[in-house]
C-alpha positions in Angstrom: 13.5 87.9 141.5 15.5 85.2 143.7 16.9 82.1 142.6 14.4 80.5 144.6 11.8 82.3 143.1 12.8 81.5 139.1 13.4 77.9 140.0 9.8 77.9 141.0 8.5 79.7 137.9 10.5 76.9 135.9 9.3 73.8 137.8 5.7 76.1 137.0 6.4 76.6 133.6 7.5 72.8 132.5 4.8 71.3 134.4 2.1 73.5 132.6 3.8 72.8 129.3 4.4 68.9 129.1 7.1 67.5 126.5 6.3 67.0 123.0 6.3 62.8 122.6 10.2 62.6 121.3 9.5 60.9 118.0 12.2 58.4 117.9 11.4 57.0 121.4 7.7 56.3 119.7 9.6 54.5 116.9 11.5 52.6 119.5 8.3 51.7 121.7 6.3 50.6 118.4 9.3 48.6 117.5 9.4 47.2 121.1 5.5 46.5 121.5 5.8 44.6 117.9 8.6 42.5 119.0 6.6 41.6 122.2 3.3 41.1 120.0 5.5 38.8 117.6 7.4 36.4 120.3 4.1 36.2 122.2 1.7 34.9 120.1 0.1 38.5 119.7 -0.4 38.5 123.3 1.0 41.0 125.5 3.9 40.2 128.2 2.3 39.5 131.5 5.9 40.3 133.4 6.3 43.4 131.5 2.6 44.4 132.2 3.5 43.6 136.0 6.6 45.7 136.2 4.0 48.9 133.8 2.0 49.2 137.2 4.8 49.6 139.3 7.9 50.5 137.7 6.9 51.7 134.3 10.1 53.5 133.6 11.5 49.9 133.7 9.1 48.4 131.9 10.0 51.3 129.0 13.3 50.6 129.3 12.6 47.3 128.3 10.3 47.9 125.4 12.2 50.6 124.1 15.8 49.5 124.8 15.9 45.7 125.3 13.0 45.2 123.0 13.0 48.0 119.9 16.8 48.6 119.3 18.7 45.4 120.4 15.7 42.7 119.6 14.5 44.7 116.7 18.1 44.6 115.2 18.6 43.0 111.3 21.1 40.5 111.6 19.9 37.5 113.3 16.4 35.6 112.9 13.8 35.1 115.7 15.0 31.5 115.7 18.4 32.5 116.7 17.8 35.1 118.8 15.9 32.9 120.5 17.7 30.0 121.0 21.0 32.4 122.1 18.8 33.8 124.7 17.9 30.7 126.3 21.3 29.3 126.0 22.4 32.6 128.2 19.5 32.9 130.4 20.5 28.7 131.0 24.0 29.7 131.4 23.6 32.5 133.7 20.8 30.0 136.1 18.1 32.7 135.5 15.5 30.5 135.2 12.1 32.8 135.0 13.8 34.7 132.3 14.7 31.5 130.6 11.2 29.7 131.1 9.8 33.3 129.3 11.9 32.6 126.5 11.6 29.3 126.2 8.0 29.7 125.6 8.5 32.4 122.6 10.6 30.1 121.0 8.3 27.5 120.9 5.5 30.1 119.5 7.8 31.0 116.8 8.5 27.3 115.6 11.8 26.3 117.9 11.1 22.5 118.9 11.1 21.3 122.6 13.7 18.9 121.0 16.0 22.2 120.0 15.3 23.5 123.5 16.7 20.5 125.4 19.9 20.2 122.8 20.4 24.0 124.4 19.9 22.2 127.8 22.4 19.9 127.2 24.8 22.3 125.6 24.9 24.3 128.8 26.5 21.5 130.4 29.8 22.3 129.0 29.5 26.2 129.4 28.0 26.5 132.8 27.7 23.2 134.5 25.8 20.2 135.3 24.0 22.2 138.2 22.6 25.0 135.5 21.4 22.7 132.9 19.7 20.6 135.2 18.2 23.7 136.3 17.4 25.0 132.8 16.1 21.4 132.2 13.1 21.6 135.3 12.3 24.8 134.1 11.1 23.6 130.5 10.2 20.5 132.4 7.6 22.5 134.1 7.2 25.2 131.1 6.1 21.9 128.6 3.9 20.9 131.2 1.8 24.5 131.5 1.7 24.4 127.6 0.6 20.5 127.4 -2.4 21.3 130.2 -3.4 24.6 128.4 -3.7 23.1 125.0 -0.5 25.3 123.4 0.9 24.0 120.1 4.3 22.1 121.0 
């Protein structure tokens, strides 16, 4: 038999035979979809759902990575996880990403008062031009919650 012809057989042979689910990943996937359910008021992330459809190897990454080792972690509360992600999402002028987290804080009990003293914070870290960014962004993330009833 050729090389050719074994590396057929084995392209044969693992596609007939899928992988056993690798029972950590699970772990780190429920972990991830529990963080998710948590932050979002038991609601499913409609960015992350976006990115499934299309690039769901991202969108594990995310939930298995981002979301069930590093946001899953012991050591810091939601509040402060929280409020260090939309100082750095501020900082860095990402505003989608901070708007996002803007809104889990306030569904897990972060006032917009706390949110704006990050604003303001990020004035001295990243600039005037940021936090005025970082401030439409809640400017416009209050307003959603305000016309769709959302607890402030």
């Amino acid at each position: 038999m050729t090389m050719k012809h074994m590396l057929a057989a084995a392209v044969i042979t693992a596609a007939a035979f899928p992988a056993v689910a690798d029972p950590i990943k699970s772990e780190r996937r429920q972990r991830g979809e529990a963080v998710v359910s948590t932050l979002n008021a038991g609601k499913s992330q409609p960015a992350l759902e976006g990115l499934r459809r299309e690039f769901p190897f991202l969108a594990d990454a995310i939930t298995d990575y981002a979301l069930g080792d590093v946001w899953a972690r012991p050591g810091l509360d939601p509040r402060t996880r929280q409020l260090a992600t939309v100082a750095a999402f501020a900082a860095l002028g990402n505003r989608a990403q901070m708007k996002i987290h803007a809104g889990y804080a306030l569904n897990i009990g972060v006032t917009r008062d706390d949110l704006k003293e990050v604003v303001y914070l990020t004035t001295v870290h990243a600039g005037f031009p940021r936090a005025i960014d970082a401030a439409q962004a809640l400017i416009e993330l209050f307003g959603e919650r305000d016309r769709a009833g959302e607890p402030q």
